[in-house]
DRENTORKOL-3810 file (N, C-alpha, C; in nm, 4 decimals):
REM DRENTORKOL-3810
@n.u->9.6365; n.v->17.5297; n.w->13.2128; ca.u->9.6846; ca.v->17.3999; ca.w->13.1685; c.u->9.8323; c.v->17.4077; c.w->13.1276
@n.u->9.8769; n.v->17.4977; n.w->13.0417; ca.u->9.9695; ca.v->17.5293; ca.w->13.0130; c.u->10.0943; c.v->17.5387; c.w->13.1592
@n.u->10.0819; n.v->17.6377; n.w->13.2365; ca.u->10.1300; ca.v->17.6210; ca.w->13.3851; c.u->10.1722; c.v->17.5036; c.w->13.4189
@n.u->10.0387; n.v->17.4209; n.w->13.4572; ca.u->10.0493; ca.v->17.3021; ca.w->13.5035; c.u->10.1479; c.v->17.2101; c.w->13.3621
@n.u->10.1455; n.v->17.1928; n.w->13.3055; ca.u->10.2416; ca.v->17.0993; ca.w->13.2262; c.u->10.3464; c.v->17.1707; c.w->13.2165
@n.u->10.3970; n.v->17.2679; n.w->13.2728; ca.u->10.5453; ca.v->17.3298; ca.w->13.1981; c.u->10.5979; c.v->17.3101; c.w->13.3721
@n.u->10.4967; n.v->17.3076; n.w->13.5101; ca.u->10.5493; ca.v->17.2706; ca.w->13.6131; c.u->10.6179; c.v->17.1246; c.w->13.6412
@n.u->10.5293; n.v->17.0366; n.w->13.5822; ca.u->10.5425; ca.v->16.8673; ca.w->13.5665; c.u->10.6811; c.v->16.8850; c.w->13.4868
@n.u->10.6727; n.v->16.9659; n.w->13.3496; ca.u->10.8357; ca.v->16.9261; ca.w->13.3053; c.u->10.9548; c.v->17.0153; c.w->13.3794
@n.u->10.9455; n.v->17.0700; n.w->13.4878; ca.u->11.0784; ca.v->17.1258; ca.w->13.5985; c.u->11.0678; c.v->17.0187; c.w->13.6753
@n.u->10.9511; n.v->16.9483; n.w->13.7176; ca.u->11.0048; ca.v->16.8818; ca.w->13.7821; c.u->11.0378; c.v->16.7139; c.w->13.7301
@n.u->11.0113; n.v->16.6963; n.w->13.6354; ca.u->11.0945; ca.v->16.6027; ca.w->13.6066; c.u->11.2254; c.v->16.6240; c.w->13.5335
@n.u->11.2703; n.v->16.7451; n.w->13.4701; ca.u->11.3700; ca.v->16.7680; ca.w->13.4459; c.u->11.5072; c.v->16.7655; c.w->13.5447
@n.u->11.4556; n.v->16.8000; n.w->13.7128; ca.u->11.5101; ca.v->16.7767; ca.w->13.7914; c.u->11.5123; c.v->16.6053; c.w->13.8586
@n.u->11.4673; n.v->16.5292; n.w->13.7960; ca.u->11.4758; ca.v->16.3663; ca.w->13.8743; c.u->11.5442; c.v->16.3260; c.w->13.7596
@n.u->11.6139; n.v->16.2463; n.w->13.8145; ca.u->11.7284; ca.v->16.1378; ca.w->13.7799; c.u->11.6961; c.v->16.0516; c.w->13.6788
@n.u->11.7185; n.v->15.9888; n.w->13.6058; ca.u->11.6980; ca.v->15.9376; ca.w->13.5125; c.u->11.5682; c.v->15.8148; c.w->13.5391
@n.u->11.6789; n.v->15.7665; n.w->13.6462; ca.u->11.6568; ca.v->15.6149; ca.w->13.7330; c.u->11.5422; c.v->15.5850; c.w->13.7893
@n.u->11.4781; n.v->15.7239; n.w->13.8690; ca.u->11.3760; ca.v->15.7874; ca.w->13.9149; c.u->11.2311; c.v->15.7772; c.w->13.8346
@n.u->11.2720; n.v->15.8555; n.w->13.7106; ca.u->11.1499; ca.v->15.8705; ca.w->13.6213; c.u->11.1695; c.v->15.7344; c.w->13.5695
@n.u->11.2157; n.v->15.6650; n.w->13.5347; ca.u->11.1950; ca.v->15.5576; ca.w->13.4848; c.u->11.1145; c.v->15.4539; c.w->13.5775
@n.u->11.1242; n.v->15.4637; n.w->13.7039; ca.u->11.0663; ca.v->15.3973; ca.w->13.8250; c.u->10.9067; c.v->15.4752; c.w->13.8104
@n.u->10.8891; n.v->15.6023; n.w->13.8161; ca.u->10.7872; ca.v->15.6479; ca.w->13.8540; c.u->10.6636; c.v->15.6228; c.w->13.7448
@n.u->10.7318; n.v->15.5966; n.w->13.6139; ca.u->10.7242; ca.v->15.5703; ca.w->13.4617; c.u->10.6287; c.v->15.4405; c.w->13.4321
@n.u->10.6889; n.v->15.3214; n.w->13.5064; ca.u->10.6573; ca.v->15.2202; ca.w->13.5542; c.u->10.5268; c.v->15.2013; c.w->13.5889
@n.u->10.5483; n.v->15.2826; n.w->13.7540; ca.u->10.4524; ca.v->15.2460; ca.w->13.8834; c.u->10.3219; c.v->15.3094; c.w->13.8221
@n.u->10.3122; n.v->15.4812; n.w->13.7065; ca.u->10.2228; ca.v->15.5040; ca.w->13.6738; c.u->10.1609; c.v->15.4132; c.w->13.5638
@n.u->10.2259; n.v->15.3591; n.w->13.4651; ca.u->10.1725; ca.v->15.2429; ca.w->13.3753; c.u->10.1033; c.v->15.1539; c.w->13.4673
@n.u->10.1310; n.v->15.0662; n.w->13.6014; ca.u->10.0823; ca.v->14.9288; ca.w->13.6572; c.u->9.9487; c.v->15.0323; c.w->13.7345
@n.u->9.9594; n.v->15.1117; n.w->13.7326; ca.u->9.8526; ca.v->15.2318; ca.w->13.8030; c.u->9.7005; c.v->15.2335; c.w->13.6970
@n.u->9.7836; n.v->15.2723; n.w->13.5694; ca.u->9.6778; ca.v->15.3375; ca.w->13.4469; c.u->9.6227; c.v->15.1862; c.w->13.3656
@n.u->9.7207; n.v->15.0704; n.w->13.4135; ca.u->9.7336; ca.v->14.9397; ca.w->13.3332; c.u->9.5461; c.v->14.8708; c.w->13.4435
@n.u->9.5889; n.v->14.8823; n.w->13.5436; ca.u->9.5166; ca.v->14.8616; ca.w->13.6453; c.u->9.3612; c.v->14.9275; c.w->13.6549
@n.u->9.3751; n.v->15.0458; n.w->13.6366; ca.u->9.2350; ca.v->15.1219; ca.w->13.6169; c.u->9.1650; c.v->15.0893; c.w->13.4725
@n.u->9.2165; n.v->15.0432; n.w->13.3450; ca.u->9.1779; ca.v->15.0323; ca.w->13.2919; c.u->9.1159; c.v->14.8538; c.w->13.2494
@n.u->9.1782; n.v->14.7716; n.w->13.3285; ca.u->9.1502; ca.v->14.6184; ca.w->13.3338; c.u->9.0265; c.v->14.6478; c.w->13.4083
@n.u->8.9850; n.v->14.7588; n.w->13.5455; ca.u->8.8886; ca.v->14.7285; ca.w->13.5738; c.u->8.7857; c.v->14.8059; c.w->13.5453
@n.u->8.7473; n.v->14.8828; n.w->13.4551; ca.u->8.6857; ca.v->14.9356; ca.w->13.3699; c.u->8.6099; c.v->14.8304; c.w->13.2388
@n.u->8.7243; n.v->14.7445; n.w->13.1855; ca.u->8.7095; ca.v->14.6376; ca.w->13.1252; c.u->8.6030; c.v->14.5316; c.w->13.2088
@n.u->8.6096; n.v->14.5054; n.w->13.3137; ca.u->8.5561; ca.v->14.3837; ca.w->13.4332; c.u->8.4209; c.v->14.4409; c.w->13.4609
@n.u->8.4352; n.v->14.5534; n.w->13.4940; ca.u->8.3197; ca.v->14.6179; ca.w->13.5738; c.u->8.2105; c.v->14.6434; c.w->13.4242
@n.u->8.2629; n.v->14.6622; n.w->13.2462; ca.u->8.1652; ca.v->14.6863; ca.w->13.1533; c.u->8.1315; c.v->14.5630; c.w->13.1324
@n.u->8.2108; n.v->14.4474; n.w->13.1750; ca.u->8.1197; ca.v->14.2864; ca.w->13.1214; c.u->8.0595; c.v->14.2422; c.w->13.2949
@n.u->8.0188; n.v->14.3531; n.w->13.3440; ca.u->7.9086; ca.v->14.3061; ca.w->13.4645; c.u->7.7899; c.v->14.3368; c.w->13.4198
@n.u->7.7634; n.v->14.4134; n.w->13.3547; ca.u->7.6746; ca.v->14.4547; ca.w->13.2722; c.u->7.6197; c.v->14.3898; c.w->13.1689
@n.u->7.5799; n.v->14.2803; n.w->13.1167; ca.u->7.5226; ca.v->14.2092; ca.w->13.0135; c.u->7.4105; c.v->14.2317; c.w->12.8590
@n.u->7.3589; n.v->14.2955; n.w->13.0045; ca.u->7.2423; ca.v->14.3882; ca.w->12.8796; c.u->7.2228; c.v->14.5298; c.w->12.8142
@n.u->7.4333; n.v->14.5401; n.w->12.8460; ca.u->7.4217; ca.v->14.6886; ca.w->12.7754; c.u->7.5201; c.v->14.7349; c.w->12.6583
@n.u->7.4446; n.v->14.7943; n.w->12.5581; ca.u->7.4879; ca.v->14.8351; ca.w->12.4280; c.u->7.5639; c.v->14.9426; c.w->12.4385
@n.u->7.7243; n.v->14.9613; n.w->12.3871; ca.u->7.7591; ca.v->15.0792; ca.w->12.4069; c.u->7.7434; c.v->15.1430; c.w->12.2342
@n.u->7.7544; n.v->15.2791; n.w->12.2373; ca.u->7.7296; ca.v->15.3276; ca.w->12.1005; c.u->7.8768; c.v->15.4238; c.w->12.1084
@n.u->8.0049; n.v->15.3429; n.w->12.0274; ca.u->8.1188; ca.v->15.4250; ca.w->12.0531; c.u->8.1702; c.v->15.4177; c.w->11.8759
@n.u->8.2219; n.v->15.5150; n.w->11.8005; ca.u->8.2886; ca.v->15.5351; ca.w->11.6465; c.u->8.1971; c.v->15.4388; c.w->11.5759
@n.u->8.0425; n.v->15.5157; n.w->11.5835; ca.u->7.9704; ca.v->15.4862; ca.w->11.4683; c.u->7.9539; c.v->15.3389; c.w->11.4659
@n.u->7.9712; n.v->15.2485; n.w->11.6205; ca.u->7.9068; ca.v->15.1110; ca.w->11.6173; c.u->7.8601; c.v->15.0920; c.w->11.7501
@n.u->7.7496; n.v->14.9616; n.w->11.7565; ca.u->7.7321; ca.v->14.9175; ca.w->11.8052; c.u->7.8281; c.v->14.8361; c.w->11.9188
@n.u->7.7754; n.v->14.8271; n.w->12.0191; ca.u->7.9132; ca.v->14.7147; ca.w->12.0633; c.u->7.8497; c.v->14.6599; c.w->12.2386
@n.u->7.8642; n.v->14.4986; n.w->12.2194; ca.u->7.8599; ca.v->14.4028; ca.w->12.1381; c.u->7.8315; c.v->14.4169; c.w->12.0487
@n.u->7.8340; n.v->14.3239; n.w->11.9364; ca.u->7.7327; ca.v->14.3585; ca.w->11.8409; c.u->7.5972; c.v->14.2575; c.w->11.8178
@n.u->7.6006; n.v->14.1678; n.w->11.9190; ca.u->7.4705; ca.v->14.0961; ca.w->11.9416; c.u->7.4643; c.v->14.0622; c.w->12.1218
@n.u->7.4122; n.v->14.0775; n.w->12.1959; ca.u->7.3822; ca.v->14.0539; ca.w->12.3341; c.u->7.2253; c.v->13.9665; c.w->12.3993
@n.u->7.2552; n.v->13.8559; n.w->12.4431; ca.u->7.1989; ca.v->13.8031; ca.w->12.5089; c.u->7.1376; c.v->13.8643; c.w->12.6115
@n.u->6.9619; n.v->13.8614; n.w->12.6216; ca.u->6.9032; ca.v->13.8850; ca.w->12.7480; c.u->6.7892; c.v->13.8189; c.w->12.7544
@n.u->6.8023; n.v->13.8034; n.w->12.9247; ca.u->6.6555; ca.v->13.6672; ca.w->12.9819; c.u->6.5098; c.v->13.7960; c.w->13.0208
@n.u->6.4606; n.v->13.7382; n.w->12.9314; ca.u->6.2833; ca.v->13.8100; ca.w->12.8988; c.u->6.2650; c.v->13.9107; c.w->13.0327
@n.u->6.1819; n.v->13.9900; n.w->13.0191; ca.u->6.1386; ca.v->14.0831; ca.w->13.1453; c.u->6.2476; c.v->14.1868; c.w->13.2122
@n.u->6.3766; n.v->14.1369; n.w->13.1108; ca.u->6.4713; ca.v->14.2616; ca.w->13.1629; c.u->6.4810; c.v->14.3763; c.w->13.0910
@n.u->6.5437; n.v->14.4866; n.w->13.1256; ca.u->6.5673; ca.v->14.6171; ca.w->13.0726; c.u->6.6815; c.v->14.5592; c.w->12.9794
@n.u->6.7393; n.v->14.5969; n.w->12.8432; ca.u->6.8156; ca.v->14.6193; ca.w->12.7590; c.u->6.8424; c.v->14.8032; c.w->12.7085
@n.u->6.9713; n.v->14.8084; n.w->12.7450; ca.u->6.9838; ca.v->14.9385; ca.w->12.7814; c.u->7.1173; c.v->14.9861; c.w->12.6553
@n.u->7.0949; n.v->15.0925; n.w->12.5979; ca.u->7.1824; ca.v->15.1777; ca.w->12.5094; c.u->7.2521; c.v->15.2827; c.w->12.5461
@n.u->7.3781; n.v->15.3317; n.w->12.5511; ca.u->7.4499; ca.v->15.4103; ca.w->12.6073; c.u->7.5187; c.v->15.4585; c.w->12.4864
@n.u->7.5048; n.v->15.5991; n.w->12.4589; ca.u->7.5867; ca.v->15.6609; ca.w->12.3402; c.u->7.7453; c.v->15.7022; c.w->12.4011
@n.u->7.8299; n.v->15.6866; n.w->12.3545; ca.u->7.9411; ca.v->15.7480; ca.w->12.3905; c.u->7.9876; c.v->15.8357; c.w->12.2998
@n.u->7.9863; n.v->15.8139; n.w->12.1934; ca.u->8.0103; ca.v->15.9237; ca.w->12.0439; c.u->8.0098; c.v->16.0725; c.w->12.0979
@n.u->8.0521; n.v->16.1031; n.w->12.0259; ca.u->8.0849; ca.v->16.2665; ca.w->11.9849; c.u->7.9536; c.v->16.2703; c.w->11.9485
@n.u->7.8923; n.v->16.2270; n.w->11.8988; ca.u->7.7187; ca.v->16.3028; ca.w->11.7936; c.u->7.6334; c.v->16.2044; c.w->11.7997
@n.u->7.5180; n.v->16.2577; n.w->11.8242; ca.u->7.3950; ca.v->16.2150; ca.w->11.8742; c.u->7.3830; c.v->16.0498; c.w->11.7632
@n.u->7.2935; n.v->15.9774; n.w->11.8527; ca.u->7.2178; ca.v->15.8429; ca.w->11.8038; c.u->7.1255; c.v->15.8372; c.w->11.8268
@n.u->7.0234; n.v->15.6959; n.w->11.7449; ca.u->6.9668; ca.v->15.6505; ca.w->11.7895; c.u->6.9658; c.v->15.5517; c.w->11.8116
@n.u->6.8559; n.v->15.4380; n.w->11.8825; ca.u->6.8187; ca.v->15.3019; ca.w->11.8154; c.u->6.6843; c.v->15.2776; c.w->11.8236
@n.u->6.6891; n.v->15.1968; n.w->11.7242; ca.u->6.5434; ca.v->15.1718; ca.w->11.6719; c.u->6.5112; c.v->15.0152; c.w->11.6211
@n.u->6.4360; n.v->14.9287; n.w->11.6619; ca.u->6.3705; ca.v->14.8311; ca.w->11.5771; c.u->6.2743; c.v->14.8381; c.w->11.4547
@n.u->6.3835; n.v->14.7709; n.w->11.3618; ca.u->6.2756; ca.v->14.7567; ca.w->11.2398; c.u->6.1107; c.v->14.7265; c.w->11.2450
@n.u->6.0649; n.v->14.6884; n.w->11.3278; ca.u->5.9240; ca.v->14.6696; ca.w->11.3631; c.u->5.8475; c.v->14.7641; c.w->11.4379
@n.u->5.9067; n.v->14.8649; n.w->11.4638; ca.u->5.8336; ca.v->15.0082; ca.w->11.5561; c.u->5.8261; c.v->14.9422; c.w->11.6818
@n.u->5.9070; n.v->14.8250; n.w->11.7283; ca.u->5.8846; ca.v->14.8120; ca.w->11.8666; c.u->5.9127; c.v->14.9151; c.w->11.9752
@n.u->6.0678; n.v->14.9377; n.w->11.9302; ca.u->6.1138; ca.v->15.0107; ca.w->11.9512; c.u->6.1784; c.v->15.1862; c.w->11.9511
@n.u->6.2174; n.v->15.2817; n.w->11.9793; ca.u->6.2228; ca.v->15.3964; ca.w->11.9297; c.u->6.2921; c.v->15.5187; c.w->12.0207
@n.u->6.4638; n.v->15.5188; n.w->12.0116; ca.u->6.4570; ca.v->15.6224; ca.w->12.0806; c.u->6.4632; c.v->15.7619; c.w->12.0553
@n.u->6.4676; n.v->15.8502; n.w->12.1281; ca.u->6.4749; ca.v->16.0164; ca.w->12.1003; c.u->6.6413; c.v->15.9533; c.w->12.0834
@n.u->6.7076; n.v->16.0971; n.w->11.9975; ca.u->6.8321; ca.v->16.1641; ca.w->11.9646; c.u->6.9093; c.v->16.1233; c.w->12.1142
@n.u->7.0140; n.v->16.0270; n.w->12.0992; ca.u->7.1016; ca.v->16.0482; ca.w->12.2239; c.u->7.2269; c.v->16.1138; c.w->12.2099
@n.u->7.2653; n.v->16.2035; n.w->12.3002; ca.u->7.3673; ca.v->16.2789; ca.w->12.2969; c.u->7.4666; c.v->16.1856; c.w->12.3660
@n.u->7.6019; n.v->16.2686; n.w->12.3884; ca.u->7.6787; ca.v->16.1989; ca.w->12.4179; c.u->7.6457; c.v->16.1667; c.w->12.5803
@n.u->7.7232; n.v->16.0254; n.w->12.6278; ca.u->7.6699; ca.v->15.9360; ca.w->12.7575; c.u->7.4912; c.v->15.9952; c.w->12.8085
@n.u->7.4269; n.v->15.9780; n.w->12.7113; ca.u->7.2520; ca.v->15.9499; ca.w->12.7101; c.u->7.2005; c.v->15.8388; c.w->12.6741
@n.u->7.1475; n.v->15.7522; n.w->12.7312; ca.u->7.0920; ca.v->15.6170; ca.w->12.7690; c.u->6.9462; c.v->15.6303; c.w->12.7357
@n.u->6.9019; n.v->15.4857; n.w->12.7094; ca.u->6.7833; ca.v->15.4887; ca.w->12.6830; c.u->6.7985; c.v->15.3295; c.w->12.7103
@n.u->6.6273; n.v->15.2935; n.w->12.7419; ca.u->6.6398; ca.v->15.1296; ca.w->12.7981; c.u->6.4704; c.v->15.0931; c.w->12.7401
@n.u->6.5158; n.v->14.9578; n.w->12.7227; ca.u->6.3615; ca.v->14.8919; ca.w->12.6983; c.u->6.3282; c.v->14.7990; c.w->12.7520
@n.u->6.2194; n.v->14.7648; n.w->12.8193; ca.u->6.2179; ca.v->14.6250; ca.w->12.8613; c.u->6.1224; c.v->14.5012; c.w->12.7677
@n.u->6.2418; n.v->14.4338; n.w->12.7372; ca.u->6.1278; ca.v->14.3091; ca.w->12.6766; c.u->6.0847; c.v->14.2495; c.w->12.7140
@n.u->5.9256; n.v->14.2251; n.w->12.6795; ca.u->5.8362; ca.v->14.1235; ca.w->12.7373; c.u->5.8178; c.v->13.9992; c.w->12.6835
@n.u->5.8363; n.v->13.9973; n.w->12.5422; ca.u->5.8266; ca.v->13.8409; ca.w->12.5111; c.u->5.9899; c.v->13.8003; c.w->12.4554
@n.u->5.9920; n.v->13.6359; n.w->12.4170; ca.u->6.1099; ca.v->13.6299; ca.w->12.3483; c.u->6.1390; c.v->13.6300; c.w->12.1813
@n.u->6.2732; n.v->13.6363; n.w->12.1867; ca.u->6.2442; ca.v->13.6695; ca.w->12.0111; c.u->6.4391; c.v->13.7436; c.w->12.0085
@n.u->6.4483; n.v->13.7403; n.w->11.8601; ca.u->6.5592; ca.v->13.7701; ca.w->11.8204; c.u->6.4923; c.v->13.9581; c.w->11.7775
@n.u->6.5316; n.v->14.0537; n.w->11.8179; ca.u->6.5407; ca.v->14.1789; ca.w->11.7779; c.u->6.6411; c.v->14.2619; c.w->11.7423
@n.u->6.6682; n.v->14.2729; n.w->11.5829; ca.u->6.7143; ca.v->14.3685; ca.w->11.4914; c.u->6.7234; c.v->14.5620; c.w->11.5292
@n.u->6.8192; n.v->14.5592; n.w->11.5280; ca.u->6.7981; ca.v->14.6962; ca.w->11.5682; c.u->6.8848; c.v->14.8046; c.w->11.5109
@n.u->6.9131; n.v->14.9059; n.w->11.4387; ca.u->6.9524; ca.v->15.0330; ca.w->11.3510; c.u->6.9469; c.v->15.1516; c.w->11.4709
@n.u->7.0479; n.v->15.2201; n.w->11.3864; ca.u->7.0407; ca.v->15.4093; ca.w->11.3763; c.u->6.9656; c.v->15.4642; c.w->11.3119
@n.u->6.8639; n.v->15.5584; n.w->11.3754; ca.u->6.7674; ca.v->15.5733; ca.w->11.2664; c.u->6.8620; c.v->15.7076; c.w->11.2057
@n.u->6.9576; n.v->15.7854; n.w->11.2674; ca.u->7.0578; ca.v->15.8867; ca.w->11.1792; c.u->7.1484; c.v->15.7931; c.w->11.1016
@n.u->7.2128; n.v->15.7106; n.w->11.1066; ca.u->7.2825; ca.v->15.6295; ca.w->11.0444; c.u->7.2691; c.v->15.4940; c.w->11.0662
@n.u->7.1689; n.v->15.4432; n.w->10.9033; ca.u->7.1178; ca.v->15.3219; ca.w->10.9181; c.u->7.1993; c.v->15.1977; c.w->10.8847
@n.u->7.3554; n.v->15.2505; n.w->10.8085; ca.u->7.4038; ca.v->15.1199; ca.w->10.8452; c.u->7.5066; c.v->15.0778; c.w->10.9806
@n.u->7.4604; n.v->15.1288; n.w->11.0611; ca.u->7.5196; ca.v->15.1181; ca.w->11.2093; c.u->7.3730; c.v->15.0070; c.w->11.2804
@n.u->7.4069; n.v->14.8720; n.w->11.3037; ca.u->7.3028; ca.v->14.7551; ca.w->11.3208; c.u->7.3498; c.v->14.6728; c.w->11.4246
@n.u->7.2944; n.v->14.6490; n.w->11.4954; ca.u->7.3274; ca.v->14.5463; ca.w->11.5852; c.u->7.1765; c.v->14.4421; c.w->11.6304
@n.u->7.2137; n.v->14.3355; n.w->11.7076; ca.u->7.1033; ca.v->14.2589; ca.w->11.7587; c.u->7.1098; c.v->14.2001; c.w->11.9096
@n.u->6.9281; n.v->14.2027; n.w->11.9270; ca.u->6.9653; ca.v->14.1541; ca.w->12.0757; c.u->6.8657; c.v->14.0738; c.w->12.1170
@n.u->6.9097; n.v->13.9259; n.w->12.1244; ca.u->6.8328; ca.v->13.8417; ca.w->12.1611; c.u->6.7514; c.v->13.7827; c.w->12.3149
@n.u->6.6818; n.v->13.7524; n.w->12.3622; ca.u->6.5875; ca.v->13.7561; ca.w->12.4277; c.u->6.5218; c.v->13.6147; c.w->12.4455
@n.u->6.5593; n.v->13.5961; n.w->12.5852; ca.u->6.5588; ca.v->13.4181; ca.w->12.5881; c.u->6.4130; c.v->13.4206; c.w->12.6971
END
């Protein structure tokens, strides 16, 4: 790693000012770009909870009955989620470990960390 970044700074030490400032640019509308559709492509997804710095997120999500509602940890350290009513219950998720439920009836459902219970979100069910 080291190598590789001390190569990147010879060679920009050798381009022109004018240059890196152009290339500076084109990589921002590049990194600006990959990340708008990262943004687009996570709200195609409706019925999914991400678990990122100890929250929920959304923090309430709409879903039409008979679908999967799905949890995705991103954290550094394991989660869970759980409904206050034992509907629900997952094993320890590590980091990007998913877990999904499908609801069958409708209803507003409350849902916790069972490692850290004030981390709460909800997900309603039309």
């Amino acid at each position: 790693m080291k190598n590789l970044i001390s190569q990147i700074r010879n060679v920009a030490a050798r381009l022109p000012l004018s240059r890196a400032v152009i290339i500076a640019m084109l990589l921002g509308l590049i990194v600006g770009g990959l990340l708008a559709y990262g943004a687009v492509a996570a709200q195609e997804e409706p019925n999914v909870v991400t678990i990122d710095n100890f929250t929920f997120g959304p923090e309430g999500i709409d879903s039409p009955g008979g679908n999967d509602g799905q949890v995705v940890n991103h954290d550094d350290i394991p989660h869970t989620v759980a409904n206050k009513d034992k509907l629900f219950r997952s094993k320890a998720l590590d980091t990007d470990d998913s877990y999904s439920y499908t609801f069958a009836s409708a209803g507003t459902f409350d849902y916790f960390c069972g490692l850290h219970p004030y981390m709460v979100g909800k997900i309603i069910v039309k």
